[in-house]
N, C-alpha and C positions, 0 to 999 in steps of 0.2 A: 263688558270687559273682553278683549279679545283677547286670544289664546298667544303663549308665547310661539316663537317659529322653531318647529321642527330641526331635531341635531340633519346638519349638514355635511353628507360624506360625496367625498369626490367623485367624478365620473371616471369610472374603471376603464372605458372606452377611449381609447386617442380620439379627439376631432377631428384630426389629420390624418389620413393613413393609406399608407401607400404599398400594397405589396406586389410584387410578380406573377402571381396567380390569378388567376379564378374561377370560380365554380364550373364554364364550362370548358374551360382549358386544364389544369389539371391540380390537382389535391396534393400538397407537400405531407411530407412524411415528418408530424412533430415529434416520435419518437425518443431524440436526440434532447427536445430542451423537458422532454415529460423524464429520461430519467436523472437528466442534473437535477430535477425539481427532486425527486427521488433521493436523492445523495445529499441535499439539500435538507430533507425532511429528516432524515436520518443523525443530522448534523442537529436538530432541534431547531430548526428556519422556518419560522412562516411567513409564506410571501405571501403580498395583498396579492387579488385580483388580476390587477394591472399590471404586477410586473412580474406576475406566471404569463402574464403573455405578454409580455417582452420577452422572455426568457424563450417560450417556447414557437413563436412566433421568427425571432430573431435565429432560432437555433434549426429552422422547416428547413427540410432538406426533398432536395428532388428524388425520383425513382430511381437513378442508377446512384447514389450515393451524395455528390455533390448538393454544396450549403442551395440552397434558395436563390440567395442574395450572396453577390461577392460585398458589398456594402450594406450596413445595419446599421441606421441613427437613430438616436432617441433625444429626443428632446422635452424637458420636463422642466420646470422652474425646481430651485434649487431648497433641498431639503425635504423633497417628498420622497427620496432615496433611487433613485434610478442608478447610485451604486452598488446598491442592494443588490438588484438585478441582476448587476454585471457578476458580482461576485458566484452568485450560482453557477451562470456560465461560462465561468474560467473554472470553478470549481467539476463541475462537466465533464469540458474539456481535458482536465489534468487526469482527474480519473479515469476516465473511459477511453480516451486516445494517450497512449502508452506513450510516452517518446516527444509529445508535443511540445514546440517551443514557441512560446508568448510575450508579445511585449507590452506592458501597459504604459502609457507614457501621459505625462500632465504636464499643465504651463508652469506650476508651480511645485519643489520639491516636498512640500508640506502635504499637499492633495495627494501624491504620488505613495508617500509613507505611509500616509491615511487608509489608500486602499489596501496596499501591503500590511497591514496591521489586521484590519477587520478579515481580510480573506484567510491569515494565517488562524485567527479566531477561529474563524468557522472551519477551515479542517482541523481545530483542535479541541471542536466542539466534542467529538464522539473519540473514542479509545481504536476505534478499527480506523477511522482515517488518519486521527493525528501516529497512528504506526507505519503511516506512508508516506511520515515525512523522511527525508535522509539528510536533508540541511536546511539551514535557514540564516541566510547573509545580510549584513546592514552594514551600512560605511563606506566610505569612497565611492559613493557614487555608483555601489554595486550593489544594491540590491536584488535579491531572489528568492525564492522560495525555491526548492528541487524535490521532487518522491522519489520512491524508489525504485518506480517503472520507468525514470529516465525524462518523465515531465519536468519543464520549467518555464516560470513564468518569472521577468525580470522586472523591474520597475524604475519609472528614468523621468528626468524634466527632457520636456523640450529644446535640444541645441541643432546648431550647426552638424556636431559630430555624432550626440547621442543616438547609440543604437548600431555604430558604424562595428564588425569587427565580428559579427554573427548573422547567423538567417534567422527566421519564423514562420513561422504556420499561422499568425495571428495577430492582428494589430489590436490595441485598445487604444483611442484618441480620447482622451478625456478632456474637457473644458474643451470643446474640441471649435468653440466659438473662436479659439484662441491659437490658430496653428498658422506659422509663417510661411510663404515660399522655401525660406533654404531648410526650415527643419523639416517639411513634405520631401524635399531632394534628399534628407539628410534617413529617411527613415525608410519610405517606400520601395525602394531598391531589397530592402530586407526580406520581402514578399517573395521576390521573383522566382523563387525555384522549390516554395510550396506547393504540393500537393493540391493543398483543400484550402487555399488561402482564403481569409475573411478578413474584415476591418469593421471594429464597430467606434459608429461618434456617441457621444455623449454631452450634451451640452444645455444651455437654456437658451432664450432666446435673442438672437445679436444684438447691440447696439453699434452700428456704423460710426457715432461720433467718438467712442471710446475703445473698439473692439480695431484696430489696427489690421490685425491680420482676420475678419471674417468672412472673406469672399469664399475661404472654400467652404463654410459650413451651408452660406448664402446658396451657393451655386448646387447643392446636394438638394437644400431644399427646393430650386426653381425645378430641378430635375426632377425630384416627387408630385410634384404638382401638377407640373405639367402633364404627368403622366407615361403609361406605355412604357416603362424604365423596367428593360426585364431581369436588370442584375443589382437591385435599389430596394431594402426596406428603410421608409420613412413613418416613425411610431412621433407627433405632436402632439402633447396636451396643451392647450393654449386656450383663450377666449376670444369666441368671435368679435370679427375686425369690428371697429369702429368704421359706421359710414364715413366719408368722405367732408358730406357735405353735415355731420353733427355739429351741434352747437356747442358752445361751454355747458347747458345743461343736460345735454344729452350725453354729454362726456362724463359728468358727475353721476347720473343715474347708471352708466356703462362700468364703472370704475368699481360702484360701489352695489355694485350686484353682486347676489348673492350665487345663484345660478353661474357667472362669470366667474367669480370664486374656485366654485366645485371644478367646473372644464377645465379652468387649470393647473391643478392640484388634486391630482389624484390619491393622494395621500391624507387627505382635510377628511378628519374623524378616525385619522389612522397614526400620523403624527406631527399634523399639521393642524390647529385648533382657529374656533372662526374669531376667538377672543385675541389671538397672537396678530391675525390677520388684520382685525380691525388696530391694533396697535400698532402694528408694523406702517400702516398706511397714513398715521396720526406723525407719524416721527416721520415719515418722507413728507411732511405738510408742504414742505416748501422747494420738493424736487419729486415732485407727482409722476412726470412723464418717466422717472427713473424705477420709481415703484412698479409704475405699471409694466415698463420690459421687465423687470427682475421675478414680481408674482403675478402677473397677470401673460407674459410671455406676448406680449404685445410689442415684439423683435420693430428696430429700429434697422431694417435693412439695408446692403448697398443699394443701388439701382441699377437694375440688371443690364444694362449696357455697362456697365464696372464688372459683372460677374462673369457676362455672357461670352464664352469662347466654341466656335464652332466644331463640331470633332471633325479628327481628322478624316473618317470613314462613315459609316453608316451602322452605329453599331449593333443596331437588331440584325441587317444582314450579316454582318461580321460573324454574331454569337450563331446563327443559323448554319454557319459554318464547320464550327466544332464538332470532333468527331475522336473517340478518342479509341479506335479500332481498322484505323483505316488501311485499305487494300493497296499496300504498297509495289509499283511495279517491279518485277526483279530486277529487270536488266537495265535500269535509272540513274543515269547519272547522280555522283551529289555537289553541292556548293556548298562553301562555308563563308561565314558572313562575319566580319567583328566590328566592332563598335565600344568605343568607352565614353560614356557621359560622366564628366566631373572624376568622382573617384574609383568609377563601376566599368569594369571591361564583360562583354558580352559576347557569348561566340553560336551562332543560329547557324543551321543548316536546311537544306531545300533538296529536295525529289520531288519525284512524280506517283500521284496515287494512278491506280488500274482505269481510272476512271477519266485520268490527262490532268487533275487539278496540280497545283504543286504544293505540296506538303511543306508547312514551315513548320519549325520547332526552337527553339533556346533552352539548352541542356546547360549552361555554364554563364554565370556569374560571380565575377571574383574580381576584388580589390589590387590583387601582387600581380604585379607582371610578369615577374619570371614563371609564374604557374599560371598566367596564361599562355603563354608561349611554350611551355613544355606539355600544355593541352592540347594548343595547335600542332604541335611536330608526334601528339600521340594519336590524335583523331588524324593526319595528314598518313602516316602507316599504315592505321587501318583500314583507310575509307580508301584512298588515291582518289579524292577531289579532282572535279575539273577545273577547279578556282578556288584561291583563299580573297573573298575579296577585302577591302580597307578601301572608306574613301577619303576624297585625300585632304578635307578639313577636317579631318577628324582626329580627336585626341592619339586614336589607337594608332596613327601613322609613329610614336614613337618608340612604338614593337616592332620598326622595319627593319632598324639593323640587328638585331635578336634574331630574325625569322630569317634573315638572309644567313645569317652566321650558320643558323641551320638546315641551309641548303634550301628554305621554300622562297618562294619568288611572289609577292602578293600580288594581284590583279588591283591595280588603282585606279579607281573613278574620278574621273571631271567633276566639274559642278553639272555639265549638259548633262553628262550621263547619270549623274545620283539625282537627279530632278527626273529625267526622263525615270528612273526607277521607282520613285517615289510617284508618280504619275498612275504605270504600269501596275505598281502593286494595288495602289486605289480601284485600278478599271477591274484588275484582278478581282475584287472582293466585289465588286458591284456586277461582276459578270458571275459570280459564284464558282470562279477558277483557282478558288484559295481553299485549303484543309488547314486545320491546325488543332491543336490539344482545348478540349472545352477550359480546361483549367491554365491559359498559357500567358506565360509573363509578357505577351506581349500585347495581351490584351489591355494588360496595367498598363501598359506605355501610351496602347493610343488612348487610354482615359484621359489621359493630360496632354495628349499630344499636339503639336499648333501646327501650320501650316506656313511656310514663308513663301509665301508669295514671287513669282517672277515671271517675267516677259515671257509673251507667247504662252498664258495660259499653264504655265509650265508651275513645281512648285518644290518646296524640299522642306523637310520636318526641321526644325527652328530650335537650333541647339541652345539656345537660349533661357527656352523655359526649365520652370524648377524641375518638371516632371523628369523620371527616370525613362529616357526615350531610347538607349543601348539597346533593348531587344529590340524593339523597332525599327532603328536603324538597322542593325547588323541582319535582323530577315528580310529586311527590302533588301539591302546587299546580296542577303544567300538565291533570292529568288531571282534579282538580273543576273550574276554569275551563271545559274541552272541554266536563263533561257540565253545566255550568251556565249558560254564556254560548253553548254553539256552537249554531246553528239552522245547518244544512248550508241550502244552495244551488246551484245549478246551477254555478255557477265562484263556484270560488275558487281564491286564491293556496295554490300546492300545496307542502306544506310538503317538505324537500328530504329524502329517504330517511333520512340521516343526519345529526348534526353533524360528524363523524369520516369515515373512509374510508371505512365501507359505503356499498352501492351497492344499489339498489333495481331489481328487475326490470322496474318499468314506468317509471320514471323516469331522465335522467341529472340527476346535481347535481354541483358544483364545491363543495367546501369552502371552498378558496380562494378562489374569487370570491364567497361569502357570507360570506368571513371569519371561520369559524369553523375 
């Protein structure tokens, strides 16, 4: 008589796993997700295995402060809790970063409520946290949690407009198998003038014939895999592929593996049982192939020439670039750069480091025009720019009469000459003639950035796409203005290290008091 089979508990290990590091390149600081774990414990939470290292994995932070990873996926078949997880890490975050602002957003407003419900739980698990709440919003579409340190975390479906009307320090994509072109336009812009920004996906694994919008969760994954992604954690629990060439009953012993099971569901003896599994797989009898993406995370993918977009730059040199202390020349011309994609107006400025690179940065992102333009005629008194530039398909050409009303005159670009820029800024980054903020929103823009293509080799970033490309644009502006209009001089007005929080070694600047 043979023995019955041993209880079966998930693999606490992702199969997939992809992080920034390694052993002999350098050691993240998981300090950050060991004390949410901590705030966690506190709250009466005990996390599995696997998603203490989500949490503290997803949470590695480099030496000089900065996350790991500006992107964090997880991918898990659905109901081994990988919201679990996340809740820690907004739980974290709220506590420990005073001031932080969060969005979590889902396809569905039900999923969305869901999270906001168990997270308010759990800070109101223990008497010392739930006294740190200061409110707590539901209705019209406004949902929030707030503490009293000035933390908040909102909660939204996925639109068009959701998310428009505030910034963040922090994205959460949830179902994130399931995010469109205009609602990535509609939310990412909210990033750009983060400090410490991050975005984590959450999701399980796509199906192409049903999932509509999953090329971008698809294209995060070809990007893990492929490897070398220094600003990309990918956490998979999934069950190794199916060969190719299996048969019908090689598919049935694949399906119906027990080991295949546990890889995918890390949670199987925790609250995932192998009695529900065998059940759950009896009622999909007659739509197998759907089971299997749903628990076995055997993703029905697009086909990477559907997903595959070239970047616009090289972005390991790009990130090599970053510097967020750099030795700014005194006597440096500056340029100002604007740009508006869709609803988002951007205003970049360029100098020269001690070094001859030229210094890009984007201090300002903002919706209202007239407070762009009253930025522009504030930064225009202080600096005395040798150029404001604007090119001239671009939305922002409709600040012209605004700017001229107030006495500035913008330098307007061709198509030759914002191809020729866009060109320049390219040879720039590949000749390691570019500085910019390790943390810079314009990093976000060439993440999605495309390339339009034209005669002679020549090319111009492709206003077209969903991505948020205004910082981009407007620092390729700031940087042909520099080397077009700047003749350096013995003094000049010195442009301020940063728009944002960095801080320049030979300079101090106040953000604040420049208003950016």
């Amino acid at each position: 008589m043979s023995s019955p089979p041993l209880a079966l508990v998930g693999h606490q290990a992702p199969r997939v796993r992809s992080v920034p590091w390694t052993d002999t390149d350098w050691s993240p600081d998981l300090d950050p997700g060991l004390d949410a774990l901590d705030l966690s414990d506190i709250a009466g939470r005990t996390s599995f295995p696997w998603q203490r290292d989500v949490v503290t994995t997803g949470m590695a932070a480099k030496p000089d402060g900065a996350w790991a990873a500006f992107e964090v996926c997880v991918l898990v078949s659905r109901q081994n809790g990988k919201n679990g997880a996340m809740e820690v890490v907004e739980l974290g975050w709220m506590i420990n970063e005073p001031g932080v602002s969060i969005l979590h957003t889902a396809h569905e407003f039900q999923t969305a409520l869901e999270s906001m419900n168990k997270l308010e739980a759990l800070i109101r698990s223990h008497p010392l946290l739930e006294s740190e709440i200061a409110s707590v919003r539901q209705g019209n579409g406004k949902e929030s949690i707030r503490l009293k340190n000035g933390s908040i975390i909102r909660f939204r479906t996925r639109t068009k407009s959701g998310g428009r009307g505030f910034s963040v320090d922090r994205l959460v994509i949830d179902e994130a198998m399931i995010w469109s072109p205009a609602s990535q336009a509609a939310i990412m812009p909210l990033l750009t003038t983060a400090e410490r920004p991050q975005i984590w996906y959450l999701g399980s694994a796509a199906d192409a014939d049903t999932h509509e919008y999953c090329h971008k969760w698809s294209s995060l994954r070809e990007r893990a895999t492929a490897g070398g992604d220094s600003s990309l954690i990918w956490l998979e629990w999934s069950a190794p592929e199916l060969p190719d060439d299996a048969d019908d009953g090689d598919r049935v012993e694949w399906r119906e593996s027990r080991e295949n099971w546990a890889a995918a569901n890390p949670s199987l003896g925790y609250l995932v049982t192998e009695e529900y599994i065998r059940n759950e797989m009896a009622s999909f009898r007659r739509n197998l192939d759907k089971w299997e993406i749903e628990r076995l995370s055997a993703g029905r993918w697009p086909a990477p020439d559907e997903t595959d977009v070239e970047p616009a730059v090289d972005m390991s040199v790009w990130r090599e670039l970053g510097d967020d202390a750099p030795e700014l020349r005194a006597s440096s011309p500056v340029a100002l750069g604007v740009d508006r994609h869709r609803d988002w107006y951007a205003i970049s400025a360029a100098t020269y480091t001690e070094a001859g690179a030229k210094r890009l940065e984007v201090g300002f992102h903002e919706q209202t025009p007239c407070k762009v333009v009253e930025k522009i005629v504030a930064l225009v008194e202080k600096w005395d720019p040798c150029a404001v530039m604007i090119n001239h398909s671009s939305p922002a050409m409709a600040l012209l009469p605004e700017l001229k009303a107030a006495g500035i005159e913008p330098e307007i670009t061709s198509a030759s000459q914002m191809a020729q820029a866009c060109v320049g800024l390219v040879n720039d980054v590949m000749g390691e003639q570019i500085s910019h903020p390790t943390e810079s929103p314009i990093t976000t823009s060439l993440l999605g950035a495309e390339r339009r293509e034209m005669a002679g080799g020549l090319f111009g970033w492709d206003y077209r796409v969903m991505a948020p490309i205004a910082p981009l644009q407007a620092a390729t502006l700031a940087r042909f203005g520099l080397i077009t209009y700047g003749v350096e001089v013995e003094k000049a007005p010195a442009l301020p290290p940063s728009f944002d929080s960095h801080r320049s070694s030979n300079r101090e600047f106040d953000p604040l008091e420049a208003g950016f």
